[in-house]
C-alpha positions as CSV (number, residue, x, y, z in Angstrom):
1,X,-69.0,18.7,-11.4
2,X,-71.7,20.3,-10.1
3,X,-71.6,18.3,-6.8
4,X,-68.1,19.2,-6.5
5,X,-68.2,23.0,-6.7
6,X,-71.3,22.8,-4.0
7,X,-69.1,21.3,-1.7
8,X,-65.4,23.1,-2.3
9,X,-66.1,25.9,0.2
10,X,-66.7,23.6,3.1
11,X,-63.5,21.6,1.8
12,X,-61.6,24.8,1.4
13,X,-62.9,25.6,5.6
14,X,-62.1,21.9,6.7
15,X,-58.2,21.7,5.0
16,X,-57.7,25.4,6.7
17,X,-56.9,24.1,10.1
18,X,-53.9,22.6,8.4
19,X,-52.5,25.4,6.9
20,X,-48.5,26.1,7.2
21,X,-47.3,29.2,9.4
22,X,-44.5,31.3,10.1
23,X,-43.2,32.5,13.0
24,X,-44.7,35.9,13.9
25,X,-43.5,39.0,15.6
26,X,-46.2,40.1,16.6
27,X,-46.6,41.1,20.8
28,X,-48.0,38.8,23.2
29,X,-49.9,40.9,24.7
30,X,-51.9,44.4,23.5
31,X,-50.1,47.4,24.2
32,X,-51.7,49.5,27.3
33,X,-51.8,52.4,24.8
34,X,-54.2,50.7,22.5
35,X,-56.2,49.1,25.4
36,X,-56.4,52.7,27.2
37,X,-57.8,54.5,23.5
38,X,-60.3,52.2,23.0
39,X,-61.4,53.2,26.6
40,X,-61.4,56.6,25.9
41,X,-63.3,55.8,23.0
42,X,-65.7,54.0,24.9
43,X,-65.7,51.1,22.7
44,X,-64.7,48.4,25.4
45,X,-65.3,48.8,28.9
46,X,-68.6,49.8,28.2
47,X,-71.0,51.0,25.4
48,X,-70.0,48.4,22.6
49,X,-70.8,45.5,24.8
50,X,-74.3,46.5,25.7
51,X,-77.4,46.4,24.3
52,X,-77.7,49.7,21.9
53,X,-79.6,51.5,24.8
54,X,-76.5,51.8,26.6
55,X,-75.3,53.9,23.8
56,X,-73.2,51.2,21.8
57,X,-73.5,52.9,18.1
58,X,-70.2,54.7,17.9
59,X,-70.2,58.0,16.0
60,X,-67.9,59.6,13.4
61,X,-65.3,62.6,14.5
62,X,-66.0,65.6,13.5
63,X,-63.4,66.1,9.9
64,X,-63.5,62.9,9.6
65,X,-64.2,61.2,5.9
66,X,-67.5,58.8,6.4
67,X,-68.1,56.6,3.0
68,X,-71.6,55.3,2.4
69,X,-72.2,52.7,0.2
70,X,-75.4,49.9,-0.8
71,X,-75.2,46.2,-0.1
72,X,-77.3,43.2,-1.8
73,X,-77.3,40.5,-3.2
74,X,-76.5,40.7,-7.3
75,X,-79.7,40.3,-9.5
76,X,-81.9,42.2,-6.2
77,X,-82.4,45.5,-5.0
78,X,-79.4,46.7,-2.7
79,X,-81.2,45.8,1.3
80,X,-78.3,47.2,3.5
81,X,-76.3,50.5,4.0
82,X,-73.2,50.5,5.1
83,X,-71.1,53.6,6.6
84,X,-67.5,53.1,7.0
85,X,-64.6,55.7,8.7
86,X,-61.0,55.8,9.6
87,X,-60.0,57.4,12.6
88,X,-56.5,57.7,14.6
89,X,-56.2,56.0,17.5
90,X,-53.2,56.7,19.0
91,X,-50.1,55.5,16.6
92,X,-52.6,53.2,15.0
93,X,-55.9,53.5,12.9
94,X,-59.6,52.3,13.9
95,X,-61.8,52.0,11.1
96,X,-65.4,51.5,12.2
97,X,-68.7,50.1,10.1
98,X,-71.9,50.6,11.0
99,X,-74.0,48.9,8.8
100,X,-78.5,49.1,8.7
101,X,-80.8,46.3,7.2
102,X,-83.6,48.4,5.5
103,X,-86.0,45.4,7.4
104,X,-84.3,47.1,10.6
105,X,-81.6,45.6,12.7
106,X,-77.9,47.4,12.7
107,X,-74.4,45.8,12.4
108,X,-71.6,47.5,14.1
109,X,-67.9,46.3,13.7
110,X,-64.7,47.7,14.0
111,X,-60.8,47.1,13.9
112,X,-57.3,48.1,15.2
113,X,-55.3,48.4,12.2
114,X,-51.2,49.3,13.1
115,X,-50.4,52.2,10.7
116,X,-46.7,50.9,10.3
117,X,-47.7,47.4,8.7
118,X,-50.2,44.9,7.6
119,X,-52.7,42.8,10.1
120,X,-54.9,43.7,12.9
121,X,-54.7,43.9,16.1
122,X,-58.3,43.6,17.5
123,X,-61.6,43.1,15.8
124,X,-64.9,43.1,16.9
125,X,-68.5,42.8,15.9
126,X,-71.8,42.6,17.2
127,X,-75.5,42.4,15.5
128,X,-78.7,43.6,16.9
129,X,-81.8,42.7,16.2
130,X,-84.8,45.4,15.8
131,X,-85.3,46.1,19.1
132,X,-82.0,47.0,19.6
133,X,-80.6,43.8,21.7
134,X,-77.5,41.9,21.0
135,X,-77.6,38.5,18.2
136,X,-74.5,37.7,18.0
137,X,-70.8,39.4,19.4
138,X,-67.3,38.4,18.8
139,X,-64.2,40.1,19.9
140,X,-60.7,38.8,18.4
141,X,-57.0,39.6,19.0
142,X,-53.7,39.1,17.5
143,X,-51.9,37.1,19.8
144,X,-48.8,34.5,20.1
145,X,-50.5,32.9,23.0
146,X,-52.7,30.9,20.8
147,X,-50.9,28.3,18.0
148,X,-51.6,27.2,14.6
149,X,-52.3,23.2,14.1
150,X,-48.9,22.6,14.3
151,X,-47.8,24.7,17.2
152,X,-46.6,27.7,15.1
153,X,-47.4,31.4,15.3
154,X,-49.6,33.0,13.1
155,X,-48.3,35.7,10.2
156,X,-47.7,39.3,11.3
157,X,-50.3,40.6,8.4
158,X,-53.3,38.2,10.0
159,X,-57.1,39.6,10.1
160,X,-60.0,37.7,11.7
161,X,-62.6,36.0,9.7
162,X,-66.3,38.1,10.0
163,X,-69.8,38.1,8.7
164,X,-68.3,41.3,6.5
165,X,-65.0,39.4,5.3
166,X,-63.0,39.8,8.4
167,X,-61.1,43.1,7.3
168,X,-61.9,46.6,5.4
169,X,-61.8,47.0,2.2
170,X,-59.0,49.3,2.0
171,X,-56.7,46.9,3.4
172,X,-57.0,45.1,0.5
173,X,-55.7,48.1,-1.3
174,X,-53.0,48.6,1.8
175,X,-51.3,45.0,0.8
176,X,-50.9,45.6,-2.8
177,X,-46.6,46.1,-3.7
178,X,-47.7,49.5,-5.8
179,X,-51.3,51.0,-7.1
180,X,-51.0,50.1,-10.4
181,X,-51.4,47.5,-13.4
182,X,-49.2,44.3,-12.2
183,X,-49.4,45.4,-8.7
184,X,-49.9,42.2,-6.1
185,X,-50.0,41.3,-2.6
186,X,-50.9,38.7,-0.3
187,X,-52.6,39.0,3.5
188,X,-54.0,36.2,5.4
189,X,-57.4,35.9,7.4
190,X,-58.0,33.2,10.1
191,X,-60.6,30.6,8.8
192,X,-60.2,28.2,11.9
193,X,-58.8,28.8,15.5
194,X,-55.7,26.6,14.7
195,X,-55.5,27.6,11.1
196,X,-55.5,30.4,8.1
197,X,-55.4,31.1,4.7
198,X,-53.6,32.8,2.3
199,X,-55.3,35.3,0.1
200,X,-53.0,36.2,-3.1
201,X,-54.7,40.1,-4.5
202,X,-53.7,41.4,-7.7
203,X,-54.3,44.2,-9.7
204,X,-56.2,43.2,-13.2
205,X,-56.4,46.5,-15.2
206,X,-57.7,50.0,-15.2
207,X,-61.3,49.9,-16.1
208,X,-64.2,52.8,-16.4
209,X,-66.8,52.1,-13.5
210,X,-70.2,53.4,-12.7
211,X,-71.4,53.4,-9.3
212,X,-74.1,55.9,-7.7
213,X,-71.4,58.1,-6.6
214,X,-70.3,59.1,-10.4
215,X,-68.1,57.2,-12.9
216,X,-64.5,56.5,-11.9
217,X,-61.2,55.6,-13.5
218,X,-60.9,52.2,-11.4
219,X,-58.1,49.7,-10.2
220,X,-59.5,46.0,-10.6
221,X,-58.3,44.2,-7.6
222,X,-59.0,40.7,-7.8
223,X,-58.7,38.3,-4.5
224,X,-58.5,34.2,-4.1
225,X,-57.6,31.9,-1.8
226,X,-54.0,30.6,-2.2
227,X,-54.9,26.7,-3.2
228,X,-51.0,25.5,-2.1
229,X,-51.5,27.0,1.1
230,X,-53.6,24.6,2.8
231,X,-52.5,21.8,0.5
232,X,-49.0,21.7,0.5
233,X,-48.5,17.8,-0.3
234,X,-51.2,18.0,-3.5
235,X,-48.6,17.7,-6.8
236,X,-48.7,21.4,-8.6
237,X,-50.5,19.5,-11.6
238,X,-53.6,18.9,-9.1
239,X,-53.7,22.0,-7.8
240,X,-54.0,23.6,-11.5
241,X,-56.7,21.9,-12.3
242,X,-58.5,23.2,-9.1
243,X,-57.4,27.0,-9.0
244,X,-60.4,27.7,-12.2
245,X,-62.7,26.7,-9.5
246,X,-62.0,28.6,-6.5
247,X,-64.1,31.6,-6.0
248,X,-62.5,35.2,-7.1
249,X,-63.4,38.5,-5.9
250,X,-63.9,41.7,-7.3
251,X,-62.4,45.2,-5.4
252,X,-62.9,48.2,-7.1
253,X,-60.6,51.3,-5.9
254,X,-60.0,54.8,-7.7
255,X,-57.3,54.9,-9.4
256,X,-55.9,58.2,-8.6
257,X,-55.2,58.9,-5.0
258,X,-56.7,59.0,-2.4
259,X,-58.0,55.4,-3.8
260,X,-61.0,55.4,-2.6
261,X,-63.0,51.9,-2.5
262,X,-65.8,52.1,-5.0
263,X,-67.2,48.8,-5.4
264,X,-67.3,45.5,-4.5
265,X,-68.5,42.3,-6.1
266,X,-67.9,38.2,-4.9
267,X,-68.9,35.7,-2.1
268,X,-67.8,37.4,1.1
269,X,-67.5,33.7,2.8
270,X,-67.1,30.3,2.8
271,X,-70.6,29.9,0.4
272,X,-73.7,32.1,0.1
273,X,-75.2,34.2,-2.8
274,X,-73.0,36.7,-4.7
275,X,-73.3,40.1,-3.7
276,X,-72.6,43.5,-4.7
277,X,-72.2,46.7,-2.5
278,X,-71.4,50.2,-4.1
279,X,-70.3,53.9,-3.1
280,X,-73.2,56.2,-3.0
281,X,-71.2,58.9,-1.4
282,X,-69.0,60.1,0.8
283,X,-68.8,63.2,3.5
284,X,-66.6,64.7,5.9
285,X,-68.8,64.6,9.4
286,X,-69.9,68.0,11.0
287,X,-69.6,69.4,7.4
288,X,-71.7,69.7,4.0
289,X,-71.9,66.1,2.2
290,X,-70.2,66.2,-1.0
291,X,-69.9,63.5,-4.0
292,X,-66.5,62.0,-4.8
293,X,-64.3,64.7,-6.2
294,X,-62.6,62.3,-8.9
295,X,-66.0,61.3,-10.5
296,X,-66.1,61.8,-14.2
């Protein structure tokens, strides 16, 4: 058994590319509008593909709401800070992440995310090293030009697949049918270039949760893959007895609005060590920094 759980991720990544799709909505192309506010914003064309001498660490609006939280990996120390914001961007949302490595180094990612339905439209990230210079970039798009396995379109409500879980936190919050006990929802993050997952979320209680920020009435939000998904010839009996084993994770959100993201606990990828990150606080930039107002 043990043998088996070490290799279920990496068969979980492989039966991906196989995964069934529906046909998709979704525009062939990005919209000029978007294309022109990310200019403005001087994430593309510039600044975010550079080095971060050129000035690529974007910085929050002034009233805008900046959550901080701690990373690391459970049973250690929290090693990484992450800031996250939501901004407008025209008729859509960019949320940004800027997250530091208390050994140095700085992750910096960000999405388009349409404020009218689920998905996103573009996603990038990029990780520097100490000094400042580029690791690792990756820019992704929703598009119809490019075809599932079998020649389909991906879902509408698609996200990429990232070293920080391919989407924000909140849109796991976003997908869920209502904010309360017996809530559920379902999104989809692309594992493979020709193929996706499903990822069924549903809400498992209220609970009482201490994080650095205070103590919180909490929503439970648990994710997993969606086992029939990517093996839709397996007999329902088989896939029962493999569902115990795939890997669940925990999102923690307030349970009163405006549902803030509190904590988070699971394996944010194919395999890895657990991890745990937590809200420290939040502010509102350009003004005084201020705990979270529902905190017991």
């Amino acid at each position: 058994m043990k043998n088996f759980l070490s290799i279920l991720p990496l068969a979980l990544l492989l039966f991906a590319s196989f995964s069934r799709a529906a046909d998709s909505g979704s525009p062939e192309t990005l919209p000029a509008d978007v294309v022109h506010a990310l200019q403005s914003r001087g994430l593309i064309g510039g600044k975010l593909t550079e080095d971060m001498a050129s000035g690529g660490i974007p910085a929050p609006p002034a009233g805008i709401e900046v959550a901080e939280t701690r990373a690391g990996r459970i049973g250690a120390e929290p090693d990484t800070t992450l800031k996250d914001w939501k901004e407008p961007l025209g008729k859509d949302w960019l949320n940004i992440r800027i997250t530091r490595r208390d050994h140095g180094g700085c992750d910096i990612s960000y999405w388009v995310i349409p404020a009218d339905s689920l998905g996103c439209l573009i996603y990038v990230y990029k990780i520097y090293d100490k000094s400042g210079r580029v690791l690792r970039s990756e820019y992704w798009t929703h598009t119809n030009e490019l075809k599932t396995a079998s020649g389909k379109n991906f879902p509408p409500a698609l996200y990429p697949y990232g070293p920080d879980g391919g989407m924000p936190a909140s849109e796991i919050f976003r997908s869920l049918n209502t904010p309360a006990s017996g809530g559920n929802g379902t999104l989809y993050t692309q594992y493979t270039p020709e193929g996706y997952v499903i990822l069924d979320m549903w809400v498992d209680g209220v609970e009482d949760v201490t994080v650095p920020a205070g103590k919180f009435s909490a929503l439970h939000v648990m994710m997993r893959p969606n086992l029939e998904s990517f093996l839709p010839d397996w007999p329902s009996f088989a896939l029962k007895m493999f569902e115990p084993f795939l890997p669940k994770e925990s999102f923690y959100f307030e349970a009163q609005p405006p549902y803030r993201f509190l904590k988070f606990e699971g394996i944010p990828g194919a395999a890895g060590p657990k991890v745990r990150s937590e809200l420290v606080r939040y502010y509102v930039a350009g003004k005084a920094q201020a705990v979270a107002s529902s905190a017991n």
